[in-house]
One Martini backbone bead per residue (centre of mass of N, CA, C, O) as a GRO file, in nm:
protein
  261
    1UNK     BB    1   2.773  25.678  -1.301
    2UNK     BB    2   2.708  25.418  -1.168
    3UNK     BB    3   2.794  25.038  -1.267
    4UNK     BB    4   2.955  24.869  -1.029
    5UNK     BB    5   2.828  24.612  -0.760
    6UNK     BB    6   2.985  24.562  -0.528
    7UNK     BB    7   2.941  24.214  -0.277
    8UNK     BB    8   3.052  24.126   0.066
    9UNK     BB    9   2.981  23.791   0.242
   10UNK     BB   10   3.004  23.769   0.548
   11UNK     BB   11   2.954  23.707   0.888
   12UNK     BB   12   2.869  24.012   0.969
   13UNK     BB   13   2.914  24.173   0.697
   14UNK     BB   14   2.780  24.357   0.448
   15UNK     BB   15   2.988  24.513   0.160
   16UNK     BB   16   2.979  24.739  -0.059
   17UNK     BB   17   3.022  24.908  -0.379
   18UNK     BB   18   3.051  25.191  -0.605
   19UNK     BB   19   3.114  25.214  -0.947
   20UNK     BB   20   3.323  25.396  -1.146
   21UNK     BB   21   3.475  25.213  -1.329
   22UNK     BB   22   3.767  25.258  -1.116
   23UNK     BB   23   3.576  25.426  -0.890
   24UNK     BB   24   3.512  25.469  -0.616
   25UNK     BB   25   3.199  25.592  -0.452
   26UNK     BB   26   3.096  25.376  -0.269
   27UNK     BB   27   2.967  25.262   0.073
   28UNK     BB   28   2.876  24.974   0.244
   29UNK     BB   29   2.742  24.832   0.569
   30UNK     BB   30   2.585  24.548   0.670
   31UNK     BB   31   2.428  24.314   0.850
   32UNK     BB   32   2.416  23.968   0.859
   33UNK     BB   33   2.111  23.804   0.771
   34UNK     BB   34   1.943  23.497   0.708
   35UNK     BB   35   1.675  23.529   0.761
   36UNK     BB   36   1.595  23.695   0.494
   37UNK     BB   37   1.434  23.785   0.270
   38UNK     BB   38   1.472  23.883  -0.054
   39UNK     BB   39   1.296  24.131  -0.019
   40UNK     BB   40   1.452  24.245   0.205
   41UNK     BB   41   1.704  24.255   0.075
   42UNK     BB   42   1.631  24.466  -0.153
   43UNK     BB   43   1.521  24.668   0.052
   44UNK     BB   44   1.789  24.730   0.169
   45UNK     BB   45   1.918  24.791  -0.041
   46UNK     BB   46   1.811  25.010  -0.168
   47UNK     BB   47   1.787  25.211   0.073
   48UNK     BB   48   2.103  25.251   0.114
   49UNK     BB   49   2.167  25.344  -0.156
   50UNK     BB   50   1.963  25.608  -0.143
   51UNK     BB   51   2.145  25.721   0.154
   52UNK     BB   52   2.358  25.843  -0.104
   53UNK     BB   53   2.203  25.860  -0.403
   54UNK     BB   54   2.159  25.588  -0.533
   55UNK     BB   55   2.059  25.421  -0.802
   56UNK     BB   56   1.978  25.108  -0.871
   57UNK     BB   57   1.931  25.144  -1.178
   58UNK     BB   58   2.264  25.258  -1.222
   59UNK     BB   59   2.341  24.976  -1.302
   60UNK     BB   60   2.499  24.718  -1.532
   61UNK     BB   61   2.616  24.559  -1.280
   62UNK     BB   62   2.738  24.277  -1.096
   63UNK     BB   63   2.943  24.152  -0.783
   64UNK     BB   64   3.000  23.838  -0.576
   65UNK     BB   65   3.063  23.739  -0.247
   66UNK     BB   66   3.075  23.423  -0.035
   67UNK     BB   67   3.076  23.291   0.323
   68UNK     BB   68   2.718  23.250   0.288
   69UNK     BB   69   2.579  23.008   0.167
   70UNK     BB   70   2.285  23.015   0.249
   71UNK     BB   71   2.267  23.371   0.144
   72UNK     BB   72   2.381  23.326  -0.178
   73UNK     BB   73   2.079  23.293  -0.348
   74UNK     BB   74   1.905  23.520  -0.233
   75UNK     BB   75   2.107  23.785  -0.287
   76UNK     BB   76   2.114  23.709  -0.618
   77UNK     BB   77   1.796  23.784  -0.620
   78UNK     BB   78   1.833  24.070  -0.505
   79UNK     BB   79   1.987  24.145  -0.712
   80UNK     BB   80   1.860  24.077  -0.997
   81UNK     BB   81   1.632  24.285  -0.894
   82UNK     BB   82   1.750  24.544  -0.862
   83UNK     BB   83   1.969  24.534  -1.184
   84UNK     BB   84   1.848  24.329  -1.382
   85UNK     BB   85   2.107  24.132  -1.368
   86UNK     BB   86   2.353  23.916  -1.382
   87UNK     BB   87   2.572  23.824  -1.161
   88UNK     BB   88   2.879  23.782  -1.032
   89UNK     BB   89   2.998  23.453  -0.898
   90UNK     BB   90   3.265  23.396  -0.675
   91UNK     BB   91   3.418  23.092  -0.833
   92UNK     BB   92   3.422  22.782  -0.973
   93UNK     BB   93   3.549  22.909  -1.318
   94UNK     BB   94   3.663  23.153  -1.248
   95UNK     BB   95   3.884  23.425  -1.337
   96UNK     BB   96   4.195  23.491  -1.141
   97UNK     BB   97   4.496  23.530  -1.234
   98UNK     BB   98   4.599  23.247  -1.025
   99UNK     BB   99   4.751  23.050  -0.827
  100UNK     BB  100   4.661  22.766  -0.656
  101UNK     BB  101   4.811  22.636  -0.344
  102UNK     BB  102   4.604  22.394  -0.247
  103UNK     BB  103   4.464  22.113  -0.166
  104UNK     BB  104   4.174  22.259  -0.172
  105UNK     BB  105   4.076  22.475  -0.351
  106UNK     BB  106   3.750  22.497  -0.272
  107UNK     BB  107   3.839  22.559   0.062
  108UNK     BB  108   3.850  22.853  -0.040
  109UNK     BB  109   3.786  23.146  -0.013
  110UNK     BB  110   3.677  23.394  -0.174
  111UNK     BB  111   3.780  23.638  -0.026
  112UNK     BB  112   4.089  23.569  -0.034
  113UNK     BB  113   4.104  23.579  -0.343
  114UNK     BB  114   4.043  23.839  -0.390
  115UNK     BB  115   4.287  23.963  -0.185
  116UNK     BB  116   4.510  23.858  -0.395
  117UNK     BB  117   4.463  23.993  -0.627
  118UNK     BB  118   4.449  24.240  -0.549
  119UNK     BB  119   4.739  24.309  -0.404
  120UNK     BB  120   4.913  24.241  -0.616
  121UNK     BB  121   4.814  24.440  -0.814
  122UNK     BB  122   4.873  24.694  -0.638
  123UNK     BB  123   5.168  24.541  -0.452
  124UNK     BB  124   5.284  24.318  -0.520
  125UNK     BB  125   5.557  24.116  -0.445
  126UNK     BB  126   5.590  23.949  -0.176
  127UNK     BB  127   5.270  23.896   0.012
  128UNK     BB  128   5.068  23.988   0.291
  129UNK     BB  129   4.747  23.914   0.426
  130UNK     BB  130   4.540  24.110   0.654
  131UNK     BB  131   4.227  23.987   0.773
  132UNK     BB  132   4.039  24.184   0.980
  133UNK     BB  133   3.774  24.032   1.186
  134UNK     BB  134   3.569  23.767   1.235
  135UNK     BB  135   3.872  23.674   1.120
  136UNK     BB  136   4.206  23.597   1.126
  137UNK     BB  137   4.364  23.637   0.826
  138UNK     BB  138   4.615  23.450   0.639
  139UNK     BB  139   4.804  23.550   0.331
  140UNK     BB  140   5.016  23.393   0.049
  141UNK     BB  141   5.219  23.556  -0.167
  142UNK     BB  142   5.384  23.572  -0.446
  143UNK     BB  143   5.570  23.726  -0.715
  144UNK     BB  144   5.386  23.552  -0.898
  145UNK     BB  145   5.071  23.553  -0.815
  146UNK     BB  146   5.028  23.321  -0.589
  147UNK     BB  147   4.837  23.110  -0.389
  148UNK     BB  148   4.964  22.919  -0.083
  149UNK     BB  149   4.817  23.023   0.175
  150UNK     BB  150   4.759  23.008   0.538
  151UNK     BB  151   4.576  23.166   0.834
  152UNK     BB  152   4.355  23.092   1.114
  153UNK     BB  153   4.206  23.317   1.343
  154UNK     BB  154   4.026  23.473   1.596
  155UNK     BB  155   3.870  23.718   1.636
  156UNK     BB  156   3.823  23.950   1.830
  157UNK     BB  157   3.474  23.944   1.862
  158UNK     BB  158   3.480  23.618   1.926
  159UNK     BB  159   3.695  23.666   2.202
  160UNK     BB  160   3.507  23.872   2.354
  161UNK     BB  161   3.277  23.669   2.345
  162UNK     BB  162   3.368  23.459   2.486
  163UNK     BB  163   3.445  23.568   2.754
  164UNK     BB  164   3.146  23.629   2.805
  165UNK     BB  165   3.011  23.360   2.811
  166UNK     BB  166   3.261  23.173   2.998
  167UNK     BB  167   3.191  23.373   3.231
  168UNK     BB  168   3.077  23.524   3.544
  169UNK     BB  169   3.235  23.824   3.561
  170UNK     BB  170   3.285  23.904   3.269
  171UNK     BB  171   3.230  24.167   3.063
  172UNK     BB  172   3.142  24.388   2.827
  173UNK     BB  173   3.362  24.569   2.580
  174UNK     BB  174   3.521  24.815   2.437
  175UNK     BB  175   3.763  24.796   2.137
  176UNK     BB  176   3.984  24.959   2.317
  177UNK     BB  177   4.268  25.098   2.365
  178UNK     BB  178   4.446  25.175   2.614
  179UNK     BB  179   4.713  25.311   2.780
  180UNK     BB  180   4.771  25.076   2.949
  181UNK     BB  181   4.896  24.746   2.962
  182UNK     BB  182   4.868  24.756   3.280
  183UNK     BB  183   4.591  24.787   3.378
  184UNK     BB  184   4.361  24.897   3.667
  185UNK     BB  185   4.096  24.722   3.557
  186UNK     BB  186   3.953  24.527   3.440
  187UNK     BB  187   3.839  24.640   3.151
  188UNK     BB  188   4.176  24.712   3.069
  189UNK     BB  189   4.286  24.439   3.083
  190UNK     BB  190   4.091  24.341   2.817
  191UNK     BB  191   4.191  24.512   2.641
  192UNK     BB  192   4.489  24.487   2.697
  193UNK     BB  193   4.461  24.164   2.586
  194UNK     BB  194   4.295  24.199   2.321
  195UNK     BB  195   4.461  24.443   2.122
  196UNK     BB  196   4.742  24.378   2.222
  197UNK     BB  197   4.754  24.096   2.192
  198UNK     BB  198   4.712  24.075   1.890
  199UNK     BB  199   4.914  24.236   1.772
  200UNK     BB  200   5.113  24.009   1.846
  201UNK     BB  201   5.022  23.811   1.707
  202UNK     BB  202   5.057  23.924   1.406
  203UNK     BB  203   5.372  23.970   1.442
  204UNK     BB  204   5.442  23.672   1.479
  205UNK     BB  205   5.324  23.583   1.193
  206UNK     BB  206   5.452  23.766   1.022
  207UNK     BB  207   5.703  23.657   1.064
  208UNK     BB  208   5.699  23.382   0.993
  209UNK     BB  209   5.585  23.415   0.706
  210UNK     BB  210   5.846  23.584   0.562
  211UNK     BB  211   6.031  23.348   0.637
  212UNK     BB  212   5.905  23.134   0.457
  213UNK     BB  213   5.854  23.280   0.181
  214UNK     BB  214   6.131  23.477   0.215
  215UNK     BB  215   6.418  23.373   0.357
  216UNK     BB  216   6.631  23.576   0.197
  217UNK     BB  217   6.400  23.847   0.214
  218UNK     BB  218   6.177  23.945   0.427
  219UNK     BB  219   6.165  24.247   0.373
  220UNK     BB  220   6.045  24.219   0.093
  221UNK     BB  221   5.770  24.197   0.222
  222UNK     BB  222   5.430  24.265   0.188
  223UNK     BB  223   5.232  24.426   0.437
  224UNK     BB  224   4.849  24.397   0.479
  225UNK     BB  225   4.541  24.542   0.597
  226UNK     BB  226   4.202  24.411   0.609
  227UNK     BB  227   3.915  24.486   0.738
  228UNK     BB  228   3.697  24.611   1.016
  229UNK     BB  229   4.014  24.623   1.220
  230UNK     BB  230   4.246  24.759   1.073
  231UNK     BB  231   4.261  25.043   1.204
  232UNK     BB  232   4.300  24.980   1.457
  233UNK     BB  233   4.567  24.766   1.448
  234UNK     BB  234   4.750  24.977   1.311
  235UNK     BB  235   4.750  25.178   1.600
  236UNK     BB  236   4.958  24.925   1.748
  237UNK     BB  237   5.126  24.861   1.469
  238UNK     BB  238   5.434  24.871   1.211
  239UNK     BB  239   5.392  24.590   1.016
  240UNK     BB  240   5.228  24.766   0.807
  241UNK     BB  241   5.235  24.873   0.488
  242UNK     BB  242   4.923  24.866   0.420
  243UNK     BB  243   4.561  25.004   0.423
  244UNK     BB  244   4.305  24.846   0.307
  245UNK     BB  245   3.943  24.834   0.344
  246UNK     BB  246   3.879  24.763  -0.018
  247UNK     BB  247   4.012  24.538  -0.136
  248UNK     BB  248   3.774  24.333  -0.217
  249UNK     BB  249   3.648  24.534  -0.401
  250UNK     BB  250   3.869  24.553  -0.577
  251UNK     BB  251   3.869  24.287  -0.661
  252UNK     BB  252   3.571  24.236  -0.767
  253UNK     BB  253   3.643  24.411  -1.004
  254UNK     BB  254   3.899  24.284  -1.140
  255UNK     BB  255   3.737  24.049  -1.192
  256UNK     BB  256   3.488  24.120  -1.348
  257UNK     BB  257   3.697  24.241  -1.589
  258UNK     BB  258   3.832  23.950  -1.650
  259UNK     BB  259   3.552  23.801  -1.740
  260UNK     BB  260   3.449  24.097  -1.962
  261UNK     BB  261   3.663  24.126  -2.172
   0.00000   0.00000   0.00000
């Protein structure tokens, strides 16, 4: 039975995972939506967990991060009311067993933070953290699992939809890879512009990355990739060394677990 259900509310998608003690048993995920109210969040999550046989009432807790302000007390309100449990919310006062050195550590996403803890604690450091959604985030933690800061750029959703506002004759296209980098129709310009430019994109970064972490030996950085798009990204470049699509999950387990030991 499902113990622990962790919540990441991106900007695109929210996120679920139902942790069976250590051990992912299932996810889901939804399109963010600030407008609904309080009960539709309830009854989105109830329907999602029973559409793969969970009961919201076999949960005995949750955690939940979220980068959409707005969106996160209603949430809350909502899981609350799904398992009976009042939430840990992962924020200011929360204990991440890592140190912040970033200007205003308030200005880092929980959820960056959240990717930092999990990628340590399973790949040790020092390493790159690349989150491929709806902004492509790098962060970088030192091999003492410190996080030190990282780098934010358009992710490629973004950047597919600006090209398509900001255009007269330019159409939306579907984000796969072409044949051939040099197009030979609109459409494949554009997938091989927005796919392999951005692999290009990270690859560039990536290198950057190792150098300025490890300058004494970049190749012992382990970069890691997750978020949305990692899975697509990765069948581009040989740049990762993990794919973890559940990384936020597991790390919001690991929070958890180290604030109700």
């Amino acid at each position: 039975m499902a113990s622990l259900l962790a919540v990441d509310i991106g900007n695109t998608n929210i996120t679920i995972g139902a942790f069976d003690d250590q051990r992912l048993t299932a996810t889901w995920r939804l399109a963010t939506r600030e407008t609904r109210t309080v009960d539709e969040h309830a009854w989105a999550l109830q329907g999602v967990l029973r559409s793969k046989g969970v009961e919201p009432d076999s949960f005995d807790a949750a955690v939940i991060c979220s980068v959409v302000p707005p969106l996160t007390e209603a949430y809350l309100a909502a899981l609350s009311s799904t398992i009976k449990a009042s939430p840990l919310l992962i924020g200011p006062g929360v204990r991440t067993g890592i140190r912040i050195h970033y200007d205003r550590t308030q200005d880092v996403g929980s959820d960056r933070i959240v990717d930092a803890v999990a990628a340590h604690s399973l790949y040790g450091g020092p390493l790159v953290v690349v989150d491929i959604g709806t902004a492509t985030v790098f962060d970088a933690v030192t091999a003492d699992g410190d996080y030190i800061g990282g780098a934010i750029a358009p992710g490629l959703e973004i950047a597919a939809d600006a090209m398509f506002r900001g255009t007269s004759q330019l159409r939306r296209v579907e984000l796969i890879a072409p044949d051939r980098v040099i197009g030979r129709s609109t459409v494949a310009s554009m997938q091989s512009g927005f796919v392999f430019g951005f692999a290009e994109l990270i690859e560039g970064m990536i290198e950057r990355f190792k150098q300025e972490l490890n300058p004494e030996a970049p190749e012992n950085v382990t970069v890691i990739a997750t978020g949305g798009l990692a899975t697509l990204m990765a069948k581009q470049t040989d740049v990762f060394d993990h794919v973890n699509p559940e990384l936020t999950l597991i790390g919001l387990r690991l929070l958890y677990e180290m604030n109700n030991a």
